[in-house]
matplotlib code that plots the C-alpha trace (Angstrom):
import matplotlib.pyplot as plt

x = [5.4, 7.0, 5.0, 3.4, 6.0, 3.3, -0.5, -4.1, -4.4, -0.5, 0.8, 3.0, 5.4, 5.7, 9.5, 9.6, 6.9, 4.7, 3.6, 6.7, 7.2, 3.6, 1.8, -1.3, -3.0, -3.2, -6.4, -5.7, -2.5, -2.5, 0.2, -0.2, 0.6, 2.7, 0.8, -1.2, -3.8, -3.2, -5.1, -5.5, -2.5, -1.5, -5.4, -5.9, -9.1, -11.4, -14.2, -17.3, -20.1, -23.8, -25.1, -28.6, -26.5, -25.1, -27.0, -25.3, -21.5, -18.9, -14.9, -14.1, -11.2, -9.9, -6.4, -4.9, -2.8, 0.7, 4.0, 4.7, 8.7, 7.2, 6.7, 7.8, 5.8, 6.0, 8.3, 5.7, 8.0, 8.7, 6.8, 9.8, 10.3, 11.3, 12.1, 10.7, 11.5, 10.0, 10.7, 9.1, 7.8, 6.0, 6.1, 4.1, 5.6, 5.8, 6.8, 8.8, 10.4, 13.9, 15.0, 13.5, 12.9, 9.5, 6.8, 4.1, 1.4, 0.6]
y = [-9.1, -5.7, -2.6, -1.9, 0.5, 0.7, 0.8, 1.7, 5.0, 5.6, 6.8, 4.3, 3.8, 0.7, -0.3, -3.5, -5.4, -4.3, -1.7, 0.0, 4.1, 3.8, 5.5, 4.8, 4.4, 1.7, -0.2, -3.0, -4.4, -8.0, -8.6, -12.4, -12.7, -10.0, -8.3, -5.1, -3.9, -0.5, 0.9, 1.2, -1.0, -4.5, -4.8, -8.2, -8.8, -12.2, -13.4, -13.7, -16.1, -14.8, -16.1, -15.3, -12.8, -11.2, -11.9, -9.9, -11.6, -9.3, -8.9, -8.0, -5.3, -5.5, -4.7, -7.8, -7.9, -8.0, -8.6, -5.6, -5.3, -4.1, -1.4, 2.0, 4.5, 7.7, 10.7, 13.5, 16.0, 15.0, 11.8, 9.8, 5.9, 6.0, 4.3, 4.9, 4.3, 5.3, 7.9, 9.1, 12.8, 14.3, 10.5, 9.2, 6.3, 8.1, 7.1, 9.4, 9.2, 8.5, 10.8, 13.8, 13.4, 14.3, 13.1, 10.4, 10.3, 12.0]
z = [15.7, 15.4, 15.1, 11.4, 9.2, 6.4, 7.3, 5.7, 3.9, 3.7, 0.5, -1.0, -4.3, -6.2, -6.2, -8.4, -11.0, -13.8, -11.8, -10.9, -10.0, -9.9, -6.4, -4.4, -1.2, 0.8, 1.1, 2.8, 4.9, 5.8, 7.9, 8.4, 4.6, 4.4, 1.7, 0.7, -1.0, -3.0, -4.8, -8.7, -8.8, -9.4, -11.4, -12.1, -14.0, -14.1, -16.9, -15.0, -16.3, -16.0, -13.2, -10.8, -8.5, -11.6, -14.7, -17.3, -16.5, -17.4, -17.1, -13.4, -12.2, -9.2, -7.0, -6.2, -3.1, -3.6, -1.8, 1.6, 0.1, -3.0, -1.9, 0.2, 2.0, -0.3, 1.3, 2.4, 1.3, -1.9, -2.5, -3.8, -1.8, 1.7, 4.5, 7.7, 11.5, 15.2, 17.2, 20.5, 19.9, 23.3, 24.4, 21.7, 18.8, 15.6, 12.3, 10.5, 7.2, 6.8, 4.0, 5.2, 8.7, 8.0, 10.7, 8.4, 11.3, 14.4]

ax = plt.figure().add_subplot(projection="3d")
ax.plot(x, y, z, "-o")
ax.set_aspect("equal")
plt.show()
């Protein structure tokens, strides 16, 4: 499998859905799915009945995961969608930002 372009706590933007131009971090990657979690986006909600664990029920929020191509790690310079590739910097494998050339870790 190749290397991770998008992982947890990267800034990402929204490119397509109900959510879209929207910005948040990311939670959660899972890459057997090909999905992340990010949050405050994609909030899917479910009517919970009382029960003994949770006896006063309730309508639960929550970020759903959703699809890795939906979205693009944000451009640390500007923070508009970008892609991103690796480069070795002082022999380490960095990600940098396509756009801007900007560095994203390390």
């Amino acid at each position: 499998m190749a290397a991770a372009k998008i992982k947890k706590g990267d800034s990402v933007v929204v490119l397509s859905g109900k959510d879209k131009g929207k910005t948040g971090t990311v939670t959660k990657v899972m890459p057997k799915d090909a999905k992340v979690v990010v949050e405050g986006v994609n909030v899917a909600t479910r009517h919970r009945k009382p029960t003994q664990g949770n006896p006063q029920g309730g309508i639960d929020r929550f970020a759903a995961p959703m699809h890795i191509s939906k979205v693009a790690v944000a451009d640390p310079k500007d923070g508009k969608p970008t892609r991103v590739r690796f480069e070795q910097k002082d022999g380490k494998k960095v990600r940098v930002a396509v756009k801007s050339g900007e560095t994203i870790d390390g």
